[in-house]
C-alpha positions in Angstrom: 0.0 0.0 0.0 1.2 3.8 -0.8 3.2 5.8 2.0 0.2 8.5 2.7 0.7 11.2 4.3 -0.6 14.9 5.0 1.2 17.2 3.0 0.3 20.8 1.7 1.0 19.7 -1.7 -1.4 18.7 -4.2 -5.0 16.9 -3.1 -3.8 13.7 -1.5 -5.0 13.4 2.0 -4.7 10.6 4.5 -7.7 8.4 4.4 -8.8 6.0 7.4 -7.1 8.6 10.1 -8.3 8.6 14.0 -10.8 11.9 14.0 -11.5 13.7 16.8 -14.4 12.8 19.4 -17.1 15.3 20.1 -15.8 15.6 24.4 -13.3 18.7 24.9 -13.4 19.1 20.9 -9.9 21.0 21.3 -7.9 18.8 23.5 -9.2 16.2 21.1 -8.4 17.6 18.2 -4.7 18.8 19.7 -4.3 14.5 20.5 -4.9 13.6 17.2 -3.1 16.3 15.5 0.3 14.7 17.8 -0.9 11.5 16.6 -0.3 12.5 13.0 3.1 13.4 14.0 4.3 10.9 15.8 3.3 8.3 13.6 4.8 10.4 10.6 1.3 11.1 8.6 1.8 14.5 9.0 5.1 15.9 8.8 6.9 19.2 7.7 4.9 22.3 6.6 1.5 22.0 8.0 -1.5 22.4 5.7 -3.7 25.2 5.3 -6.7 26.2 7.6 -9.2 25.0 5.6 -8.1 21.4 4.5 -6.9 20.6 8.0 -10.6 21.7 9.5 -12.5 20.1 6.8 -10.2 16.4 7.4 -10.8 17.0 10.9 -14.3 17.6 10.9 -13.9 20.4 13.4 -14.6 24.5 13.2 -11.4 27.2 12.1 -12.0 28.1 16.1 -11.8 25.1 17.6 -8.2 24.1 15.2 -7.1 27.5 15.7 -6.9 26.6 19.6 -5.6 23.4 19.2 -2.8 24.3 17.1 -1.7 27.1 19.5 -2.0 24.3 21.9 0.4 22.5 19.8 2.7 25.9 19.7 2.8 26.2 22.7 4.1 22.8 23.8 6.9 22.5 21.1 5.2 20.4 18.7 4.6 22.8 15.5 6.7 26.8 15.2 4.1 29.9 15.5 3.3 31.3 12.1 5.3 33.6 10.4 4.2 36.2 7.7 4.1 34.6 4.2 4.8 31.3 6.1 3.0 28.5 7.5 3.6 26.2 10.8 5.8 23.5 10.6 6.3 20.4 12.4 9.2 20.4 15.0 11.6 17.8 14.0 12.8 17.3 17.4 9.2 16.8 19.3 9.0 16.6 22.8 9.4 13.5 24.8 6.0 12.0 26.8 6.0 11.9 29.8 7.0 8.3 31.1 4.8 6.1 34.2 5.5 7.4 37.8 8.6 5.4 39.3 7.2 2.8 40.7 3.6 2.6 39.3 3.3 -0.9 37.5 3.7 -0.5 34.0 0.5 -1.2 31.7 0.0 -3.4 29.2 -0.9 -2.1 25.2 -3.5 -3.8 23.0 -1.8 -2.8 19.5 -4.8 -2.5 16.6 -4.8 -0.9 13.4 -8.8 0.3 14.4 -10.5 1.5 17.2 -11.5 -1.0 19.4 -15.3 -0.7 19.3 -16.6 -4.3 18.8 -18.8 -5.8 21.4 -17.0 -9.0 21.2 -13.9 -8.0 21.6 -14.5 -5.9 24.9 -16.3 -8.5 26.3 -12.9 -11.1 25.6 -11.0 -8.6 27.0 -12.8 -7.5 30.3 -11.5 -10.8 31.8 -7.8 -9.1 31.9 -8.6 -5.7 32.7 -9.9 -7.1 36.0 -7.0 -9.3 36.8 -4.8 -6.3 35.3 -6.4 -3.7 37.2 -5.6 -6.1 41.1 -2.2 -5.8 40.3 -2.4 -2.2 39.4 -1.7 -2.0 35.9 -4.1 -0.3 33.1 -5.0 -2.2 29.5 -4.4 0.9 27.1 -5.8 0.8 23.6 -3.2 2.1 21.0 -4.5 2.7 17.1 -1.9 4.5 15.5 -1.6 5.3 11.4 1.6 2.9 10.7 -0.1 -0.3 9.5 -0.2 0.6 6.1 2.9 1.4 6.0 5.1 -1.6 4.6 8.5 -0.5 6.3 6.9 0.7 9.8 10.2 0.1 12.2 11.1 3.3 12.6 7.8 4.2 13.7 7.3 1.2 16.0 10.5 2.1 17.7 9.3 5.0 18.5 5.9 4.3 19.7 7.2 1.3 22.2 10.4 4.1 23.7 7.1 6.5 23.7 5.0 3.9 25.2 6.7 1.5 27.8 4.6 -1.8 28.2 4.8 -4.5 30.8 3.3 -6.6 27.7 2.4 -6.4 24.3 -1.2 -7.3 22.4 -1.0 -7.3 18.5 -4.9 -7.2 17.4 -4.7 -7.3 13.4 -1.5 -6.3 12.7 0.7 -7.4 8.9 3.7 -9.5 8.9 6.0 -6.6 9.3 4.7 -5.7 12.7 4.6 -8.8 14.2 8.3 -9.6 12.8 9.7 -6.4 14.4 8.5 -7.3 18.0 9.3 -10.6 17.5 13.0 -9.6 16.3 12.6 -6.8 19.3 12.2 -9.3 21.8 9.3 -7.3 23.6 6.7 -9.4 25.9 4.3 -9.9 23.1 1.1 -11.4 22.6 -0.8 -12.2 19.7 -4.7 -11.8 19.5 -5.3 -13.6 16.4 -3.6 -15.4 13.7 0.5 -15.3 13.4 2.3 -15.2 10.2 4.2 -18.2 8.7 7.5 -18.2 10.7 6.3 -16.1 13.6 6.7 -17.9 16.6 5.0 -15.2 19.4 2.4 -17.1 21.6 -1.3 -16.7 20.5 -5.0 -17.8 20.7 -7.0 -17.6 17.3 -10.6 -18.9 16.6 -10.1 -21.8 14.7 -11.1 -20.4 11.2 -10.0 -23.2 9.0 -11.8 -25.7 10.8 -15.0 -24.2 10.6 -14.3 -23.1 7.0 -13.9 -27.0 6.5 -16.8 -28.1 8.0 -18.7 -25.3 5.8 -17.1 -26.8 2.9 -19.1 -29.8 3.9 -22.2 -28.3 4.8 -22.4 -26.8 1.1 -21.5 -30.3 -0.3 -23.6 -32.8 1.1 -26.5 -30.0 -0.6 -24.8 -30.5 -4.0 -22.6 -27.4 -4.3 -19.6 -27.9 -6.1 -18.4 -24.7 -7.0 -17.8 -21.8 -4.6 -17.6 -18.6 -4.0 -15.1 -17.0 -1.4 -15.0 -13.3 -0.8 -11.4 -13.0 1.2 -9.6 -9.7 1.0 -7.3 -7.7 -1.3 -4.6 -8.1 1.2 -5.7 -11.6 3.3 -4.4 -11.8 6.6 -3.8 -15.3 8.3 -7.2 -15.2 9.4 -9.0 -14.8 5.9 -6.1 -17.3 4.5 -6.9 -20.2 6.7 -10.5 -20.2 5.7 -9.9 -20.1 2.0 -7.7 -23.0 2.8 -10.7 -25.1 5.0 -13.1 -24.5 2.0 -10.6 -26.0 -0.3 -9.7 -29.0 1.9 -13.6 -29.5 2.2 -14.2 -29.4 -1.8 -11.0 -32.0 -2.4 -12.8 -34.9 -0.4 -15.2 -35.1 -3.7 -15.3 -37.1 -6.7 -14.3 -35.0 -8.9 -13.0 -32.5 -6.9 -15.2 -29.5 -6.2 -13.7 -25.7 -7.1 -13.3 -22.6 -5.6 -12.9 -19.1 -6.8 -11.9 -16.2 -4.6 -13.2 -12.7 -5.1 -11.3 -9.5 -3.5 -13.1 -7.0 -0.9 -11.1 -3.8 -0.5 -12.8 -3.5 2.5 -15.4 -0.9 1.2 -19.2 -1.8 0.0 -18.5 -0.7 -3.7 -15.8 -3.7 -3.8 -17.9 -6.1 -2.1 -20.6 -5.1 -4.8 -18.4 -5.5 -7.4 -17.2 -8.8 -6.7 -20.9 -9.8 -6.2 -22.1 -8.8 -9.6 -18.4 -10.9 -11.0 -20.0 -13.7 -9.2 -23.4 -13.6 -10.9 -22.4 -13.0 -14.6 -20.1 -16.0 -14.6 -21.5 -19.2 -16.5 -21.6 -20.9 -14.9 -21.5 -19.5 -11.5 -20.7 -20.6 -7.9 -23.7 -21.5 -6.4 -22.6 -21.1 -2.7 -20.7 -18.0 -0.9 -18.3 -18.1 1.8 -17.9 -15.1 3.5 -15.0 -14.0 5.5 -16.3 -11.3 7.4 -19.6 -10.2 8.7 -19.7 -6.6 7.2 -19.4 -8.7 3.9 -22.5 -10.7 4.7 -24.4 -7.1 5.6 -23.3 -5.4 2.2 -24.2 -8.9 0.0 -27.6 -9.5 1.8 -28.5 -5.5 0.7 -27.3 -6.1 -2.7 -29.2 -9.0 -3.3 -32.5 -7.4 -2.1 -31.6 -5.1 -4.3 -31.6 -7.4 -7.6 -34.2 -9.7 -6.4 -31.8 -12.4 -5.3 -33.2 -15.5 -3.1 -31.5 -17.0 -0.5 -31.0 -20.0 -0.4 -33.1 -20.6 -3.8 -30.6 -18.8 -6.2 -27.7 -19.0 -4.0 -26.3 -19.9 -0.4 -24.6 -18.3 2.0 -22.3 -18.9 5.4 -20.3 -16.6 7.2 -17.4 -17.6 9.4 -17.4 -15.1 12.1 -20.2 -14.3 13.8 -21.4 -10.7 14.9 -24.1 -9.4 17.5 -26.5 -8.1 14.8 -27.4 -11.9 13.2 -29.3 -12.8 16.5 -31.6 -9.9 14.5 -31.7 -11.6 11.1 -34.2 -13.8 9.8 -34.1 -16.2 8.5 -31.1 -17.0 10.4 -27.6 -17.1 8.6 -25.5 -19.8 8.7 -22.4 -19.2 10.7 -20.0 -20.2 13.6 -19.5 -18.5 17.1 -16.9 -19.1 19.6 -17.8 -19.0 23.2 -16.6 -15.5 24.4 -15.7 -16.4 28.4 -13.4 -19.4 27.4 -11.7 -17.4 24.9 -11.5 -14.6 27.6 -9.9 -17.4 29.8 -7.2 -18.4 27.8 -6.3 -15.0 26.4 -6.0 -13.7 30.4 -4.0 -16.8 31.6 -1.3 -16.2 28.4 -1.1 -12.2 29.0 -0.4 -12.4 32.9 2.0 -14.6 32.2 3.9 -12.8 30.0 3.6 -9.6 32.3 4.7 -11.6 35.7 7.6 -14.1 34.0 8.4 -12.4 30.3 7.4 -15.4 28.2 4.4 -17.8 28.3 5.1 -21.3 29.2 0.7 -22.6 27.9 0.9 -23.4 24.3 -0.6 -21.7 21.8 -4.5 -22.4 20.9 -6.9 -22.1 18.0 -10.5 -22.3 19.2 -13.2 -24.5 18.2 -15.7 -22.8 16.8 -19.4 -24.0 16.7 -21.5 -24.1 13.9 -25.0 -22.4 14.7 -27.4 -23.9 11.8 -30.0 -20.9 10.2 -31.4 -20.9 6.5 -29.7 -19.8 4.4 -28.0 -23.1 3.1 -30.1 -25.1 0.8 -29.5 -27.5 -2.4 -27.6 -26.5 -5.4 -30.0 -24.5 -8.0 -29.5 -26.2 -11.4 -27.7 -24.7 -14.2 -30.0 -23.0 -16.4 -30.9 -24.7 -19.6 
């Protein structure tokens, strides 16, 4: 993926950036400004007025504040005439934990943590964290699409010292630098081929594989997989189960993948690939949930039945299918167990420095809805 970057040149902008909360607007704003400079987004002349307010979402007040904010601390000069601010190279130093105060523990994620799911796996540690004094912080900062992001990352752990590391959907080149780093590290999902950090993953492939079966004992034999333009272990593993499910027919059964760029428009896209091919795939795989929300409104859209034209299973699970119905096909994990072994493996790396438990992928169980049924046939 490109390098991008706020710069006062031309009309590139960085897209997917942290934006400011609506509580204390210009303290807000001032946080996410440093942000863009300490992860490198924005860096060197600062841009105009008007683009930084309109990217922000904020009023020319409330930036105007937060930049002298900024000015005031060291992070960006004071406007001169005929020039803008720029970003100090040198920026200040945060402030470090209170000698003495145990340090906390950082949950690394490209995102925002906001899923329900999630913070309900991870309440389990806070508590235990919070007996021994220490704090779960939530780090999102704009590095992961960068494809060289050491510097960075050395910066953020000298800025941000950790008892224990948490990588939540980080690339290869993240989990390879703490690995290489040596940090107490932690991995909350899937690690890459030759990364050897502890973990505990949902059990993707499995389920993908038993999916695989599902779909053929009804007489599907080719399939659809939407995965992603840039598939993570996660998304690779179930590609992998729906293939391994397919090769235990006579013939074998066949797969084709279709990209999602993450955005509705390429989900859509994909979907009307799948439907002009002759012949088609008769069954979809999806790999994520927001995929099953986009393809379910596009097939309203064009009249599509489910399961008469085409079915459909989703591998994760999300809050919002207890709402759908007929029920969808998919596979939850039990959230408390998953809790369990996620706390046991963190406060074990925080009180020793390694973990001793092995690493675990987590059975998954298949909830049965509708939306599987036989193979249409082809038209004549």
């Amino acid at each position: 993926m490109h390098d991008r970057k706020l710069s006062s040149q031309g009309s590139s902008i960085f897209v997917g950036e942290r934006l400011p909360q609506r509580t204390s607007l210009v303290a807000e704003t001032a946080a996410v400004l440093k942000e863009w400079i300490k992860t490198g987004i924005l860096r060197g002349i600062v841009p105009g007025e008007l683009r930084l307010k309109s990217r922000l979402d904020v009023g020319r007040d409330t930036l105007r504040l937060a930049l002298k904010t900024l000015e005031h601390e060291g992070w960006v000069t004071a406007p001169a005439r005929g020039c803008q601010r720029r970003v100090v190279s040198q920026r200040p130093s945060l402030p470090r934990p209170p000698s003495g105060r145990p340090l906390p523990v950082t949950f690394l994620s490209p995102q925002a943590v906001v899923d329900r799911i999630i913070l309900l796996e991870l309440e389990d540690l806070q508590r235990h964290l919070a007996k021994q004094g220490r704090e779960l912080r939530f780090l999102s900062p704009r590095i992961f699409h960068l494809s060289h992001p050491h510097g960075h990352l050395e910066r953020l752990a000298g800025e941000n010292p950790s008892a224990a590391w948490i990588l939540h959907f980080t690339g290869r080149a993240v989990q390879e630098w703490f690995e290489h780093q040596g940090l107490p590290t932690f991995i909350y999902g899937t690690p890459y081929p030759g990364v050897t950090l502890p973990y505990v993953v949902n059990d993707w492939e499995s389920a993908a594989f038993h999916a695989g079966l599902q779909l053929a004992r009804q007489g599907h034999r080719f399939v659809g997989i939407l995965s992603f333009e840039e598939p993570g272990p996660g998304a690779l593993a179930v590609e992998r189960g729906v293939r391994r499910a397919l090769a235990t027919l006579a013939p074998p059964g066949q797969t084709l993948v279709f990209k999602d760029q993450q955005t509705p428009e390429s989900v859509a896209r994909s979907l009307e690939m799948v439907f002009k091919i002759n012949p088609r795939p008769t069954a979809l795989v999806f790999s994520s949930s927001s995929q099953l929300l986009t393809s379910l409104s596009w097939m309203v859209s064009r009249g599509i039945g489910v399961p008469a034209d085409v079915s459909l299973v989703c591998i994760p699970s999300d809050s919002w299918f207890q709402d759908l119905y007929p029920p969808i096909c998919h596979y939850e994990n039990n959230p408390v167990m998953f809790a369990r072994h996620i706390r046991h493996r963190v406060i074990e790396l925080v009180e020793t420095g390694h973990v001793v438990r092995r690493s675990l992928r987590v059975r998954l169980e298949y909830r049965a809805g509708q939306s599987i049924g036989p193979a249409p046939r082809p038209a004549e």
